[in-house]
C-alpha positions in Angstrom: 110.1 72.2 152.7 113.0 70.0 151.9 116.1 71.0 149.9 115.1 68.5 146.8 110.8 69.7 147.1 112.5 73.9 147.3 114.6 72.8 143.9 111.7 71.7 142.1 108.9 74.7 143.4 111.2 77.4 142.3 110.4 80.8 141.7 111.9 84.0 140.5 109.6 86.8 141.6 111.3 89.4 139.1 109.9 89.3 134.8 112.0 87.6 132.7 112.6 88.5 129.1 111.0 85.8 126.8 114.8 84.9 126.0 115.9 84.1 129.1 112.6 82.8 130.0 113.3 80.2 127.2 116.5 79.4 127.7 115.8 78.6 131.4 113.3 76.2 131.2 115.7 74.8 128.1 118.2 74.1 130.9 115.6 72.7 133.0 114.1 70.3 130.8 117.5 69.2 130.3 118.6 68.9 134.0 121.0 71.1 133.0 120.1 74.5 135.4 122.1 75.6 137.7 120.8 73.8 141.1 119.1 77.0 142.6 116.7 77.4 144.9 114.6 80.9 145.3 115.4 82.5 148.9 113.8 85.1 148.6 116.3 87.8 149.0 116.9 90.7 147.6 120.0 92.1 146.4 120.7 94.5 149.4 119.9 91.6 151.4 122.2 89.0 149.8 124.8 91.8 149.5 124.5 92.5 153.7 124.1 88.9 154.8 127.6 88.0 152.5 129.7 90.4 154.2 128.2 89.9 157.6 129.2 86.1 156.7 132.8 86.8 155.6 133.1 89.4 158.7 133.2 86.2 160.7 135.8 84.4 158.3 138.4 86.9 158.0 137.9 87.3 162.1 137.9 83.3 162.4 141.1 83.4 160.7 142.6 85.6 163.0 142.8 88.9 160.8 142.1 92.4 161.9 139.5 93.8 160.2 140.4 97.5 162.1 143.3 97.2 160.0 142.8 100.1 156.9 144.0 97.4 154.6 141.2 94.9 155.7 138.3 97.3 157.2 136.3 96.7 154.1 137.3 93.3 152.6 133.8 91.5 153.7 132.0 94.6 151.7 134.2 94.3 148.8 133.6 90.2 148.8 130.0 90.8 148.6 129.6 93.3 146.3 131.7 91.1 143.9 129.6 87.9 144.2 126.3 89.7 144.2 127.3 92.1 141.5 130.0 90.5 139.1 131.1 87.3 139.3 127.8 85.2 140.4 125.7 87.8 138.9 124.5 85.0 136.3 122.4 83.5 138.8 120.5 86.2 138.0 118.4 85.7 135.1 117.3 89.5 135.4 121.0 89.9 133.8 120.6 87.7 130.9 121.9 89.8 127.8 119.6 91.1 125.6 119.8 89.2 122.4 119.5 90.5 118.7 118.5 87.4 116.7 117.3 88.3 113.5 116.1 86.6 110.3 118.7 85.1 107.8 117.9 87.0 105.0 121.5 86.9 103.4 121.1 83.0 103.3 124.0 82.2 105.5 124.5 78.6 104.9 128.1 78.3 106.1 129.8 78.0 109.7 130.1 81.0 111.9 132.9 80.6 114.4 133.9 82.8 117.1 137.3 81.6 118.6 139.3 82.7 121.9 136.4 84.2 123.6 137.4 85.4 126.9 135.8 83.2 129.8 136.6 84.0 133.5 134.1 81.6 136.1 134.4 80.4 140.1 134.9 76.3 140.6 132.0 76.0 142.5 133.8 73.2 144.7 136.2 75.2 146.2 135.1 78.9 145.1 138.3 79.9 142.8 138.8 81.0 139.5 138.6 78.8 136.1 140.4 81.2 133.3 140.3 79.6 130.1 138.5 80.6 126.6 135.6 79.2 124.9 135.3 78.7 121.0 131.3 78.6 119.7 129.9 78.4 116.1 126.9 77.4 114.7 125.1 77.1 111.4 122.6 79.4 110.6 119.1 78.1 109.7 116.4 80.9 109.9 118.0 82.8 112.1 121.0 84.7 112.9 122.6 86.5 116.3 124.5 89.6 116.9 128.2 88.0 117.3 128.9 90.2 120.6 126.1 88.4 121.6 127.4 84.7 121.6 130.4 86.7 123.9 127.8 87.8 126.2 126.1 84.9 126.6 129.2 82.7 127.6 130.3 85.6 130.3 126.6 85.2 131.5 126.9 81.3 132.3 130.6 81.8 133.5 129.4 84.2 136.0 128.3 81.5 138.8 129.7 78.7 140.7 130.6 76.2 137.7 131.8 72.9 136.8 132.9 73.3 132.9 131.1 70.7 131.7 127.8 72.1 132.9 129.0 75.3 131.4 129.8 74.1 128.2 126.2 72.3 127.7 124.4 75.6 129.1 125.6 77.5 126.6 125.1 75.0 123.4 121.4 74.6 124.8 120.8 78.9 125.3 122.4 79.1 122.0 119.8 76.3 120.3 117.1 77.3 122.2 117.7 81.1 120.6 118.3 79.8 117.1 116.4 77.2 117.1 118.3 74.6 115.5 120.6 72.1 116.7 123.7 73.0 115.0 125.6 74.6 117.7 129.2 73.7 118.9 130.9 74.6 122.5 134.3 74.0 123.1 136.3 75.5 126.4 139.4 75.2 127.1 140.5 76.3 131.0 143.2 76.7 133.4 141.7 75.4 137.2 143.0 76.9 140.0 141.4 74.4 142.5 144.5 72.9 141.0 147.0 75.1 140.1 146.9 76.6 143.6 145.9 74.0 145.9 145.7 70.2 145.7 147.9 69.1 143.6 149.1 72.5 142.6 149.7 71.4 138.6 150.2 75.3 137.2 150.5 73.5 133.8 147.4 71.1 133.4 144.4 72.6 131.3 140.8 71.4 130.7 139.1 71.2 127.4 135.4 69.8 127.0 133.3 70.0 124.2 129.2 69.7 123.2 127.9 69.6 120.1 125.0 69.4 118.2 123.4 68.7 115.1 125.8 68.6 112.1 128.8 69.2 114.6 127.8 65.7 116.3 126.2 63.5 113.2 128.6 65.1 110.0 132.4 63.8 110.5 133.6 66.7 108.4 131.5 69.1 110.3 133.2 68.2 113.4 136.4 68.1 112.2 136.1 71.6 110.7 135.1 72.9 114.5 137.8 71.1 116.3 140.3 71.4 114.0 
């Protein structure tokens, strides 16, 4: 099977909650998933297959790995990408969401600003720190705020570009509301550039994605951005 027939016949052999069941084929529809193709692996198996992998890097670079300092680094790297920082690609980890009815008759924007957001450039495989800034407008529905939090950790944990990340998490947040009035704004530090390249330590990203009101009502907007 070819790379591009492997994308498209994907599987997840594991039961997805009907949230994150949603929200992925959202992001699919879109063309906005996370290219992933279904290996078959388990965890224990990714986890051993990682580190017998970065065995060979750290030894192809010359270091000693019967050093006491370096003895474990390829088990260390492998638990962290299985476990913490890639563990998005797992939709087994998708937080469990509290969205409840808006019986209060919240008609106004909710905001949450300076929301922590830690990811890996998946071009070079180093950290983007930055924070993200979400609201929406409540129709039917409401979410637990922690929630919104959770959800942008979820997306940030996997090989990213930030504009994919910022439209993944408008579209999980529309799909779960159901309504279009969403806003994603993120505003990183890249160390693809601040460390390498053209090592710029000062540079910073911003993109935004918006929806609904936040894209069609000027004031709307302004009210997000500003």
């Amino acid at each position: 099977m070819t790379p591009a027939l492997a994308k498209k016949n994907i599987t997840f052999s594991h039961t997805l909650s009907p949230e994150a069941a949603s929200v992925r084929q959202a992001l699919l529809d879109k063309g906005l998933e996370t290219p992933l193709v279904d290996n078959g692996l388990t965890r224990d198996e990714k986890y051993l297959k990682i580190a017998a992998a970065f065995t060979d890097i750290t030894q192809t670079l010359g270091l000693d790995l019967t050093d006491d300092s370096l003895c474990d680094t390829p088990s260390r790297i492998a638990r962290m990408y299985v476990d913490e920082i890639f563990s998005g690609l797992d939709y087994s980890h998708f937080p469990k969401i509290a969205v409840i009815a808006n019986k209060m008759q919240v008609e106004e924007m909710v905001q949450i600003d300076d929301i922590g957001l830690v990811s890996t450039c998946e071009h070079h495989f180093v950290t983007i720190d930055g924070t993200a800034k979400v609201a929406y407008i409540p129709g039917n529905k409401i979410i637990g705020l922690s929630k919104i939090n959770r959800i942008v950790r979820f997306f940030a944990q996997r090989p990213q570009v930030q504009e994919r990340l910022t439209q993944q998490i408008l579209v999980a947040l529309q799909t779960l509301l159901e309504t279009e009035d969403v806003a994603v704004s993120i505003n990183a530090v890249h160390y693809c550039v601040k460390s390498r390249g053209v090592m710029d330590g000062n540079s910073r990203t911003r993109t935004t994605s918006l929806g609904g009101a936040f894209k069609e009502t000027p004031s709307t907007r302004a009210e997000f951005l500003n």
